[in-house]
Backbone as numpy.savetxt, mean C-alpha at the origin, in Angstrom:
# Nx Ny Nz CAx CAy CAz Cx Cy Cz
5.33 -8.99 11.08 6.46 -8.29 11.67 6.01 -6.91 12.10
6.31 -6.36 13.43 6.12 -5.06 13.47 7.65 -4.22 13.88
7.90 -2.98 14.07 9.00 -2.12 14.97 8.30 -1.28 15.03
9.14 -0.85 15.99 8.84 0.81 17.14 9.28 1.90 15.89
8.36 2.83 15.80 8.84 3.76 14.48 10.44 4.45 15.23
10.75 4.42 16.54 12.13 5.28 16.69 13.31 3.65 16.77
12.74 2.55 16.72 14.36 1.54 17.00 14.77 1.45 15.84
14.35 1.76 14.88 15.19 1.31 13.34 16.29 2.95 13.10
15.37 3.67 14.30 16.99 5.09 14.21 17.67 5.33 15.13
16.86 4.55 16.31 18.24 4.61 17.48 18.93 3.79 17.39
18.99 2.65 17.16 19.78 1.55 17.02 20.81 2.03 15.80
20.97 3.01 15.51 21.93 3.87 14.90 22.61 5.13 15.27
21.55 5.51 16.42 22.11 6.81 17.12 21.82 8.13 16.94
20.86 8.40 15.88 21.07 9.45 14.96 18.90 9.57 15.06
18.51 10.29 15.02 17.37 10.97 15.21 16.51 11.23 13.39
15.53 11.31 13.75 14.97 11.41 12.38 15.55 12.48 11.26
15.65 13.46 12.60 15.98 15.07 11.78 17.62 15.02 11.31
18.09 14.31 11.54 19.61 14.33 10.77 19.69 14.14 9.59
20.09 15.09 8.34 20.07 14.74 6.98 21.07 13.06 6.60
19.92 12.38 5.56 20.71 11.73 5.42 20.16 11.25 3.73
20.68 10.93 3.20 20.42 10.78 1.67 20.84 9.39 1.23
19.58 9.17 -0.67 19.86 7.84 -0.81 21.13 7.70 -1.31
21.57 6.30 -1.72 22.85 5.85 -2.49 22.31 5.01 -3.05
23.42 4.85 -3.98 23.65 3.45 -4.58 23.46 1.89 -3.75
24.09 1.06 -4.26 24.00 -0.35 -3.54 24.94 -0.49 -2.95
26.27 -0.24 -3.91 27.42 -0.73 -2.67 27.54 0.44 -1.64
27.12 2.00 -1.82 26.88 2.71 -0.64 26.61 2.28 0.30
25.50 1.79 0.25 23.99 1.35 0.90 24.99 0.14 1.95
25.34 -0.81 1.17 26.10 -1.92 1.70 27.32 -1.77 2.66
27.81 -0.23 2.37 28.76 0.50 3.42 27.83 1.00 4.15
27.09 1.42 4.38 26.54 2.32 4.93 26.10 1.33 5.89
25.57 0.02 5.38 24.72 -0.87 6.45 23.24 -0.67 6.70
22.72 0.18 6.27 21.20 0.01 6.29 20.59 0.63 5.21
18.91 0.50 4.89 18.15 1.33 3.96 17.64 2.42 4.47
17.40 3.21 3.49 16.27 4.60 4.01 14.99 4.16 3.24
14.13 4.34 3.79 12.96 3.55 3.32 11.96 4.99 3.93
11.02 5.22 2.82 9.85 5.72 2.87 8.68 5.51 3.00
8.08 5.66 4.02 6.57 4.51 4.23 5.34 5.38 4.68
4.37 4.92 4.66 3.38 5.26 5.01 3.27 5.51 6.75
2.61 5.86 7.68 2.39 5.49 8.89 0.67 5.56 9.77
-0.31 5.87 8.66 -1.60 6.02 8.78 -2.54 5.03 8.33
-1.54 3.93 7.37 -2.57 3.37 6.28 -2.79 2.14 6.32
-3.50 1.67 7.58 -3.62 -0.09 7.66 -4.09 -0.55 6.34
-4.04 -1.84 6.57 -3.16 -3.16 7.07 -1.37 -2.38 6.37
-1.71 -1.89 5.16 -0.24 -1.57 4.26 1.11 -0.75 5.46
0.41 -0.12 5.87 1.70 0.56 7.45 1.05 1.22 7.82
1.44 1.29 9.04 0.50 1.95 9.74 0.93 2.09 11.44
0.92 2.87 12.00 1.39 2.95 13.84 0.26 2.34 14.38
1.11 1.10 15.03 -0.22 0.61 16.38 -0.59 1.56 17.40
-1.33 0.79 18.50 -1.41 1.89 19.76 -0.39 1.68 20.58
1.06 0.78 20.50 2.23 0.75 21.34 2.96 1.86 20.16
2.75 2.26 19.22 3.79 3.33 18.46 4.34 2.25 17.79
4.18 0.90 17.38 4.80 0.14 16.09 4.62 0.16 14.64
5.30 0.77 14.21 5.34 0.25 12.51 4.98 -1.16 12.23
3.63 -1.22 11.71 3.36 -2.35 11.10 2.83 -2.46 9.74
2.35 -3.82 9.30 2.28 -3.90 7.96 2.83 -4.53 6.61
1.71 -4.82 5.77 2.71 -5.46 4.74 3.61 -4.84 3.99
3.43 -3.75 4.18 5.29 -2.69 3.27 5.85 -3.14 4.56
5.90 -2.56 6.13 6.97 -2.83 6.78 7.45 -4.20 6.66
6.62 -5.36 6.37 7.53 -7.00 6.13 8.22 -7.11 4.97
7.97 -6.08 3.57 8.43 -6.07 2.57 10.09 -5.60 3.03
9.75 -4.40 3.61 10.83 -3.93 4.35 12.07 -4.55 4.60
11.29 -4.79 5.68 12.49 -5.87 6.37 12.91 -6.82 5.57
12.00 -7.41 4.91 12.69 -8.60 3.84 13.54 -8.10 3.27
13.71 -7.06 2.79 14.82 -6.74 1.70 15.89 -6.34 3.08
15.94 -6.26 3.64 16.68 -5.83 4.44 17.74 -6.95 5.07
16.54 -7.92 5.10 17.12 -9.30 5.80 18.16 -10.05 4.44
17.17 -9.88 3.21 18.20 -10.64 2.14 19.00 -9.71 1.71
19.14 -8.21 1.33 19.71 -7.84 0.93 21.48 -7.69 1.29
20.77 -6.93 3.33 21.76 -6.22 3.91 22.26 -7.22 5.17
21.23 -8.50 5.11 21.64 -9.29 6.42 21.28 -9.36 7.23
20.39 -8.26 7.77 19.69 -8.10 9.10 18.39 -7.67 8.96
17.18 -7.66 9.06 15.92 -7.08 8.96 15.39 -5.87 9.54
16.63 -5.73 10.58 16.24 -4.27 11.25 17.27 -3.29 10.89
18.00 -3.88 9.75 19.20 -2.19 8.89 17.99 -1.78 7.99
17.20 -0.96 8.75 16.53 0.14 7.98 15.70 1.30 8.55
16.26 2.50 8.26 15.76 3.66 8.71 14.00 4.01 7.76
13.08 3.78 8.79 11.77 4.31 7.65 11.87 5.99 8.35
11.02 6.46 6.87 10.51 8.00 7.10 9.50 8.09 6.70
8.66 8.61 7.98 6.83 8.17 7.65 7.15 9.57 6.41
5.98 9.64 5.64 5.80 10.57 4.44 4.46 11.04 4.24
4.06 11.77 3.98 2.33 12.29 3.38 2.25 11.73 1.90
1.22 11.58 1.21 1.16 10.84 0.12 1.68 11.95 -0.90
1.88 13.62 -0.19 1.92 14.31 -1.55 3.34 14.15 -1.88
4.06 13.92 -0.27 5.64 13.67 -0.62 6.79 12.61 -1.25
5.34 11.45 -1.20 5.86 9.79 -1.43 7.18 9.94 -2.81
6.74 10.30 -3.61 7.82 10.54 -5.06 8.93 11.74 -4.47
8.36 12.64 -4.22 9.80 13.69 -4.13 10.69 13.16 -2.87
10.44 12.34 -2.46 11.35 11.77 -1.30 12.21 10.95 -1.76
11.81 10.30 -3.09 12.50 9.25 -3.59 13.50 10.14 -4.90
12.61 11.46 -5.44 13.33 11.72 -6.74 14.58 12.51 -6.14
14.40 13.07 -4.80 15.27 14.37 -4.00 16.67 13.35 -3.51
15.70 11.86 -3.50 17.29 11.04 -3.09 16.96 11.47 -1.69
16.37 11.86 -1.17 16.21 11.78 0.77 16.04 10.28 1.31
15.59 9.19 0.36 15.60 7.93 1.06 15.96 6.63 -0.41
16.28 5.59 -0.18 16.97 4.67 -1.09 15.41 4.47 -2.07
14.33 4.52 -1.33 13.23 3.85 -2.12 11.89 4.03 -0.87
10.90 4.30 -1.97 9.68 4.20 -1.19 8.24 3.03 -1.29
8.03 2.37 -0.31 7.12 1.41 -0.66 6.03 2.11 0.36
5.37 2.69 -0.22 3.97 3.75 0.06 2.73 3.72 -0.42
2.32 2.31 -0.64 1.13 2.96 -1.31 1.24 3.17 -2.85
2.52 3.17 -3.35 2.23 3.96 -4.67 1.77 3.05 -5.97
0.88 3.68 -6.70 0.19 2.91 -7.81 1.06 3.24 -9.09
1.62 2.05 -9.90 2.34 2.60 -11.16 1.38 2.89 -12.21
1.53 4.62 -12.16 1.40 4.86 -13.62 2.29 5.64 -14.42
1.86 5.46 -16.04 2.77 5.94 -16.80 3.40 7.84 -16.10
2.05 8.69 -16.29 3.18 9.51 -15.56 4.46 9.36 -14.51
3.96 9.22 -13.34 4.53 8.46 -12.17 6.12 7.57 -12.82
5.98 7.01 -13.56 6.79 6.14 -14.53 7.80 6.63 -15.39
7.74 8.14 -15.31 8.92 9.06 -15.83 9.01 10.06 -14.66
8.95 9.89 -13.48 9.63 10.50 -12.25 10.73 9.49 -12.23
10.15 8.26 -11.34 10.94 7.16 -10.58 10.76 5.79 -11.50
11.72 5.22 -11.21 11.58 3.54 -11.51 10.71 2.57 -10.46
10.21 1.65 -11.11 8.99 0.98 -10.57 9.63 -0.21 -10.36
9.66 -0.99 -9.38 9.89 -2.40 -9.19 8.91 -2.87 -9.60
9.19 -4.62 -9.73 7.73 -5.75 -9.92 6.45 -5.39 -9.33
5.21 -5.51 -9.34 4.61 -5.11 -8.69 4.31 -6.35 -7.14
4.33 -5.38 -5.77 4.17 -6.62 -4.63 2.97 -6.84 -4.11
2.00 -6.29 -5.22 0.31 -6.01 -4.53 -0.25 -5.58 -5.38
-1.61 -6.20 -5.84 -2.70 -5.43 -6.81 -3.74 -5.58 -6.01
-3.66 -4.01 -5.74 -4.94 -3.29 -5.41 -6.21 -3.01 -6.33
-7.28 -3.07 -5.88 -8.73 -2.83 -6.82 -9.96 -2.33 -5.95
-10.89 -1.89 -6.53 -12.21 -1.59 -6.28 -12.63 -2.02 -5.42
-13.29 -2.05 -4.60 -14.18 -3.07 -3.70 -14.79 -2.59 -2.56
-15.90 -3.10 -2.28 -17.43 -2.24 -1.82 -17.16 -3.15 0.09
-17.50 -2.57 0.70 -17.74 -2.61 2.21 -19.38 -2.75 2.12
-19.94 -3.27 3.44 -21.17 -3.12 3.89 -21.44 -3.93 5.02
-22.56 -3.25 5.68 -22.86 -4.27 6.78 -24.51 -4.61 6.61
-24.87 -4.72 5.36 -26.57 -5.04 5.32 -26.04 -6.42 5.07
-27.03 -7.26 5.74 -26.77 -8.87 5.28 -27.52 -9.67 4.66
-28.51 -8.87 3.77 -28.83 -9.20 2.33 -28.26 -9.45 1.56
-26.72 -8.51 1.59 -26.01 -7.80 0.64 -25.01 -8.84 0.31
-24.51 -9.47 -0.30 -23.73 -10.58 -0.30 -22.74 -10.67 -1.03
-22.82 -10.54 -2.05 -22.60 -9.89 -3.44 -23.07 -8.91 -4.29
-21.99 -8.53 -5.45 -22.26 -6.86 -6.05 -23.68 -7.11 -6.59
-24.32 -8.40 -6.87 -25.56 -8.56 -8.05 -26.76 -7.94 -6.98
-26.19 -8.34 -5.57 -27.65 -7.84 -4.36 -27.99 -6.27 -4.27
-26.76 -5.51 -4.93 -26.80 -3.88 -4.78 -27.69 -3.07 -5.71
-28.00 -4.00 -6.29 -29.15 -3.42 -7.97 -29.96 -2.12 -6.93
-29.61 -1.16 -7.67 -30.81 0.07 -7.42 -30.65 0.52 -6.27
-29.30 0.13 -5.74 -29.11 0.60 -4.04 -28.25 1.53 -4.08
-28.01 1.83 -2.75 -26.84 3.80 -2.55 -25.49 2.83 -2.66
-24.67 3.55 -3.23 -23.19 3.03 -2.78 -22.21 4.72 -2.42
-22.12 5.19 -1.00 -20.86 5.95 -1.02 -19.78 5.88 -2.08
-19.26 7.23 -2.54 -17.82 7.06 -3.15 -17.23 8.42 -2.90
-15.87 8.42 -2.90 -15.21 9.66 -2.74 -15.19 10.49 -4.13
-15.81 11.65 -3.48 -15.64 12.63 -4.47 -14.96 12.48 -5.66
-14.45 12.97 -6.82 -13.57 12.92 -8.00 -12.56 11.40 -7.83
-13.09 10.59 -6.90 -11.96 9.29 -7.08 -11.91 8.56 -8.55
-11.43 7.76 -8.60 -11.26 6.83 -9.91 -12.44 6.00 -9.50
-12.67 5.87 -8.12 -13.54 4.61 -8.33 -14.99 5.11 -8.79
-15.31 6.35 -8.85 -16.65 6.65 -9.77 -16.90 5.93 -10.96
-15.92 5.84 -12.16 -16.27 5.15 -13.25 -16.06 3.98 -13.32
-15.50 2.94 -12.39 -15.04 1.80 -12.29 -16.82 1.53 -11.89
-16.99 2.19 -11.00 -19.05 1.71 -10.42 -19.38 1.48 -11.36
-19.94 3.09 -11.87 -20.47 2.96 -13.08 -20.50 2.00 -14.79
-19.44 1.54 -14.76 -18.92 0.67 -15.18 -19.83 -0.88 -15.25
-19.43 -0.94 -14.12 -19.80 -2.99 -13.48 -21.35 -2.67 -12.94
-21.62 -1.36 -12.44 -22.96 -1.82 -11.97 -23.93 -0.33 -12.26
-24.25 -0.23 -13.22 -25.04 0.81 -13.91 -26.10 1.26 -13.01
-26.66 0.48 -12.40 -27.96 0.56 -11.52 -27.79 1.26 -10.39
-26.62 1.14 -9.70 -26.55 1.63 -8.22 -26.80 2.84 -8.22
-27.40 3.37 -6.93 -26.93 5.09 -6.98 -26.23 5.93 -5.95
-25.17 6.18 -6.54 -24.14 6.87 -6.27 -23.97 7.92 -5.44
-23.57 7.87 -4.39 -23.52 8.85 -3.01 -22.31 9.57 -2.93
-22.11 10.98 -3.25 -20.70 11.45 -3.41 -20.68 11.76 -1.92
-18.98 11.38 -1.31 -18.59 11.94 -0.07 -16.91 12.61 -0.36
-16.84 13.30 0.75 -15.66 14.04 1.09 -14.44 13.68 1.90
-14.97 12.28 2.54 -13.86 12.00 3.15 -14.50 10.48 3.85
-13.45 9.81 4.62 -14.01 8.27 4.66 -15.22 8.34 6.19
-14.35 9.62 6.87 -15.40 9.71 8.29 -16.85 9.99 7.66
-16.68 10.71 6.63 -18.49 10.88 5.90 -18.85 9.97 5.23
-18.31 8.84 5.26 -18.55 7.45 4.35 -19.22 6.67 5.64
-18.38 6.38 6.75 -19.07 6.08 7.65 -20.34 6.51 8.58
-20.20 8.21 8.49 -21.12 8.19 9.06 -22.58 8.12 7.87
-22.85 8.01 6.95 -23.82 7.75 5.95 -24.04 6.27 5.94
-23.13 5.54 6.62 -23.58 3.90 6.45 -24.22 3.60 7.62
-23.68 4.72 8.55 -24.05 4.24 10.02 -25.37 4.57 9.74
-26.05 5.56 9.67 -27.18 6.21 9.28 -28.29 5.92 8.50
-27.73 4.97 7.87 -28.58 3.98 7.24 -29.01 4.67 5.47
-27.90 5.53 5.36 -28.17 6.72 4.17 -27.17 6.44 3.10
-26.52 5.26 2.67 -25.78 4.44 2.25 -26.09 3.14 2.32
-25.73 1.72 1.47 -25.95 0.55 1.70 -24.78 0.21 1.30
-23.90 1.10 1.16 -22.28 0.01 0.76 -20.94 1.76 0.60
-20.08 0.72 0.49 -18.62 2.14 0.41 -17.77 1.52 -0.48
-17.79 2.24 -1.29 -16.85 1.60 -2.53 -15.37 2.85 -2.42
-14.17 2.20 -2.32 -13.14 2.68 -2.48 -11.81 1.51 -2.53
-11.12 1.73 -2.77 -9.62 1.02 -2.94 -9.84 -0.30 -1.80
-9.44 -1.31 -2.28 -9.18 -2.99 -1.11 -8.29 -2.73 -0.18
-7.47 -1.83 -0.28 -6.35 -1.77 0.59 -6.78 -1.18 1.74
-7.16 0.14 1.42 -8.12 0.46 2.43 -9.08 -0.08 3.51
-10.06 -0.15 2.37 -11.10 -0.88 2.55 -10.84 -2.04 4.02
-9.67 -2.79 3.68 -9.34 -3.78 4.56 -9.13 -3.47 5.83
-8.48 -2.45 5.91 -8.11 -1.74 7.32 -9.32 -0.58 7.68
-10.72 -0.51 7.02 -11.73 -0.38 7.71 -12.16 -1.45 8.18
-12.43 -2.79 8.10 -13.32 -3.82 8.34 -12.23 -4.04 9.55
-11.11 -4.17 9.44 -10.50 -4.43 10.76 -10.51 -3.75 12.04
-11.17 -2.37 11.78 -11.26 -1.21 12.60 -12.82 -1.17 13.06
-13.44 -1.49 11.97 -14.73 -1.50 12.04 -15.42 -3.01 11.67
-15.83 -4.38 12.75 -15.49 -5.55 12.20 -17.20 -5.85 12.41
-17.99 -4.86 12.13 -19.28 -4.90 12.03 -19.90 -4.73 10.31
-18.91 -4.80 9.84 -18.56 -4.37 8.13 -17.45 -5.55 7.59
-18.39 -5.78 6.34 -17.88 -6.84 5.28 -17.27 -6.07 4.29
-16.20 -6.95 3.88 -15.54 -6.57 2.51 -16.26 -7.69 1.71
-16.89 -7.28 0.65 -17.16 -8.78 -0.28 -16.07 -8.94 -1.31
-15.77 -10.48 -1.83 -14.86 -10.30 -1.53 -14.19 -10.29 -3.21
-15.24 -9.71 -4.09 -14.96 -9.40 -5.66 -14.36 -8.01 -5.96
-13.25 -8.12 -6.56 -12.68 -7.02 -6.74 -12.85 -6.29 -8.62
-13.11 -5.10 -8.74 -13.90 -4.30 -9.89 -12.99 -3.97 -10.77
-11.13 -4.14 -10.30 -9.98 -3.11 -11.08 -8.30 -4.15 -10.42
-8.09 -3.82 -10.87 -6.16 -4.47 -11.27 -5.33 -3.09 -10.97
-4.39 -2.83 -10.44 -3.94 -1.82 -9.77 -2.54 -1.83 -8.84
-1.61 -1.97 -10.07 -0.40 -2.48 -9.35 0.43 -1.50 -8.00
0.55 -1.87 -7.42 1.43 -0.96 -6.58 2.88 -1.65 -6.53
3.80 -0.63 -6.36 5.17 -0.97 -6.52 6.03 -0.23 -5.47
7.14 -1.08 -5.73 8.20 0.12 -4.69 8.64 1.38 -6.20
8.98 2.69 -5.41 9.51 3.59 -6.24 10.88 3.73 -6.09
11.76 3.58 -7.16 13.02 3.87 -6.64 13.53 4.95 -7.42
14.99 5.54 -7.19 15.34 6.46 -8.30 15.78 5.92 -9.42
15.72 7.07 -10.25 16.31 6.65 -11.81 17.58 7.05 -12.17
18.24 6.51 -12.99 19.94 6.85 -13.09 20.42 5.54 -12.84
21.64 5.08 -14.16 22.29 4.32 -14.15 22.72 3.85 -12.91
23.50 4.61 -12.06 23.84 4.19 -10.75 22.99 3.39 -9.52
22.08 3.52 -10.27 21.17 2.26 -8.80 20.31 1.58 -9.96
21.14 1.18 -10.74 20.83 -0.34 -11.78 20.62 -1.19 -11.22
21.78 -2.00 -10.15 21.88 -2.91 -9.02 21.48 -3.01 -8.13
21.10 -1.55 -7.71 19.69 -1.64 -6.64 18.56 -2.08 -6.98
18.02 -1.52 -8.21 16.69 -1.61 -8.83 16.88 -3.49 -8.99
17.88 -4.25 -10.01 18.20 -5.37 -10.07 17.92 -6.34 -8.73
18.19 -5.98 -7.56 18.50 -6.62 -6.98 16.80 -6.78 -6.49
16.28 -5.35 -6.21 14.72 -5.34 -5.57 14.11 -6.48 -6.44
14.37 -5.70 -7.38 13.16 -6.60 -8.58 13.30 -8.27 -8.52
14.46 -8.92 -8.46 14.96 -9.74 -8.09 14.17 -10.36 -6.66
14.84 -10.02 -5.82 13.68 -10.25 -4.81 11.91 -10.32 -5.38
11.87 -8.92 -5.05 10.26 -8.94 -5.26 9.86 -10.23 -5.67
10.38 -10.62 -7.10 9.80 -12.14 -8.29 10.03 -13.06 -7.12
10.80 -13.09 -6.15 11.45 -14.67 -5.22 10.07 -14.95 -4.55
10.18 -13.57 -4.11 8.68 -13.48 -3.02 7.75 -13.90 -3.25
7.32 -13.52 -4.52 5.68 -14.23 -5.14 6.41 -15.38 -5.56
7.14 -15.43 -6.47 7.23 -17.59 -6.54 7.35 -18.29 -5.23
7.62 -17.98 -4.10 7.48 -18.35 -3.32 6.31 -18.98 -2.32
5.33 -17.79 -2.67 4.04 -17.42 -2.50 4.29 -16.71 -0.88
5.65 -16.09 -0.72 5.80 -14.65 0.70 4.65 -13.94 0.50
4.49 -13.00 -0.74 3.84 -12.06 -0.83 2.49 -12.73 -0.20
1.85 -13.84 -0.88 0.63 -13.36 -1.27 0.29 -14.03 0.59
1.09 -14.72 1.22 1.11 -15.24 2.44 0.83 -14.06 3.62
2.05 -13.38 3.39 1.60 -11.79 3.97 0.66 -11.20 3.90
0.11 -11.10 2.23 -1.22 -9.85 2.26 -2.72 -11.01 2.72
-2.35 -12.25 2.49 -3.43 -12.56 3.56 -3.38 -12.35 4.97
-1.71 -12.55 5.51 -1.72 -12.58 6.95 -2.26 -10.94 7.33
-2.19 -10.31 6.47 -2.75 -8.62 6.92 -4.44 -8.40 6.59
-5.08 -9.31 5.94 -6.25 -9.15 6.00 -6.28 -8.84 4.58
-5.70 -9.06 3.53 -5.65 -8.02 2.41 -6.34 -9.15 1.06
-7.34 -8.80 0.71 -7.80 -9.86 -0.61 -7.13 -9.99 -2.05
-6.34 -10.89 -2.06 -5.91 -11.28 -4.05 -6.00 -11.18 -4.61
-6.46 -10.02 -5.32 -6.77 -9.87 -6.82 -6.83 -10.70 -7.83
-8.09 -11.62 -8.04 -8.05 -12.21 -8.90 -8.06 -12.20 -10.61
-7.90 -10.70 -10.27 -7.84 -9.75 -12.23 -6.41 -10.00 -12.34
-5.25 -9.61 -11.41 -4.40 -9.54 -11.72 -3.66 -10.80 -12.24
-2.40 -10.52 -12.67 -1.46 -11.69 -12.73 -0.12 -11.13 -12.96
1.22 -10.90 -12.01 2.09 -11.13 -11.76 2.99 -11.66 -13.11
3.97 -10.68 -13.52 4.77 -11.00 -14.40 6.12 -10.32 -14.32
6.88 -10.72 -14.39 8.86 -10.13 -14.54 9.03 -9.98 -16.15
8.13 -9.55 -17.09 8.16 -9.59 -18.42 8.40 -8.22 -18.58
């Protein structure tokens, strides 16, 4: 599924910059659409094409709830966000819920409420040497990683041997692979995926190092019990269904085979 980042607000009339705040469910259900917080940089997960479309597997999450919740798939206003704003957008009540990217953790977990999780994200190394096949071929080789990321000790971890290339940002990840001054890029699958699609001269292999739930964030407070109920609700339909995991293949996105999916 994709939309135009402005038809989910003209088709209401009303412009980005008009205040508008979350509610409850039966609000929401008067109101007729969601406010939804999303990413707009971060393939395959959302991201603007080159026609200006919102795409992605949050935007199909999107719409799904939109379609079962509210009836229609296009009652929903997104507001692209920066990652520093993803939570205060949701705790300020500026939008019903944010599906951004965000990873549940316990801090994180006494801001906002966490739905089921609709994606486990993990570790996982890029490359374009074609020796390289698997993590066992990297013995004693460079692997890029971002500066202070998590994924430093997750390496270190699974593959003691490699040696470790600190970078500052993903354009210096690439250009060290291009260069031949790197033999692999280890950072997040999610990512990761929407380099190989950008860059399709580069493999994702396809073992993942970490379990890493991402969730929608919603607010906390009795009053969106029935919201939270209803997401979570969904969310579980989706994976018994096998929606989810149909989607994050149709986006290029690999399964986490650490994880496992529970409503417990």
């Amino acid at each position: 599924m994709n939309i135009r980042a402005g038809t989910a607000i003209a088709r209401w009339g009303i412009p980005f910059a008009i205040a508008t705040h979350a509610a409850n469910l039966p609000e929401i259900q008067q109101r007729g659409y969601f406010l939804v917080a999303v990413k707009d940089n971060l393939r395959p997960l959302s991201y603007l094409d080159a026609q200006g479309n919102l795409q992605g597997l949050e935007i199909d999450i999107a719409q799904r709830l939109a379609q079962d919740l509210l009836g229609d798939a296009n009652a929903v206003r997104f507001q692209p966000v920066a990652n520093r704003d993803r939570l205060a957008a949701v705790i300020d009540r500026q939008v019903d819920f944010a599906i951004a990217n965000i990873t549940v953790t316990e801090s994180r977990a006494r801001l906002v409420d966490f739905s089921l999780p609709y994606y486990f994200d993990g570790t996982a190394i890029v490359t374009k040497v074609p020796s390289v096949q698997n993590l066992s071929d990297f013995a004693a080789r460079r692997i890029a990683v971002l500066n202070g990321s998590s994924t430093i000790p997750t390496i270190r971890y699974f593959m003691p041997s490699v040696q470790l290339v600190g970078v500052d940002s993903y354009t210096q990840a690439y250009s060290l692979l291009e260069s031949n001054n790197a033999d692999g890029f280890a950072a997040d699958a999610s990512v990761l995926s929407g380099w190989v699609q950008e860059y399709p001269q580069y493999r994702l292999l396809p073992t993942l190092l970490s379990a890493e739930p991402i969730a929608i964030a919603m607010p906390k407070g009795l009053q969106y019990n029935a919201l939270r109920q209803q997401v979570n609700a969904a969310i579980a339909r989706y994976f018994t269904q096998g929606w989810l995991q149909q989607r994050a293949s149709y986006w290029g996105l690999p399964i986490n085979q650490k994880a496992r999916f529970s409503d417990n």
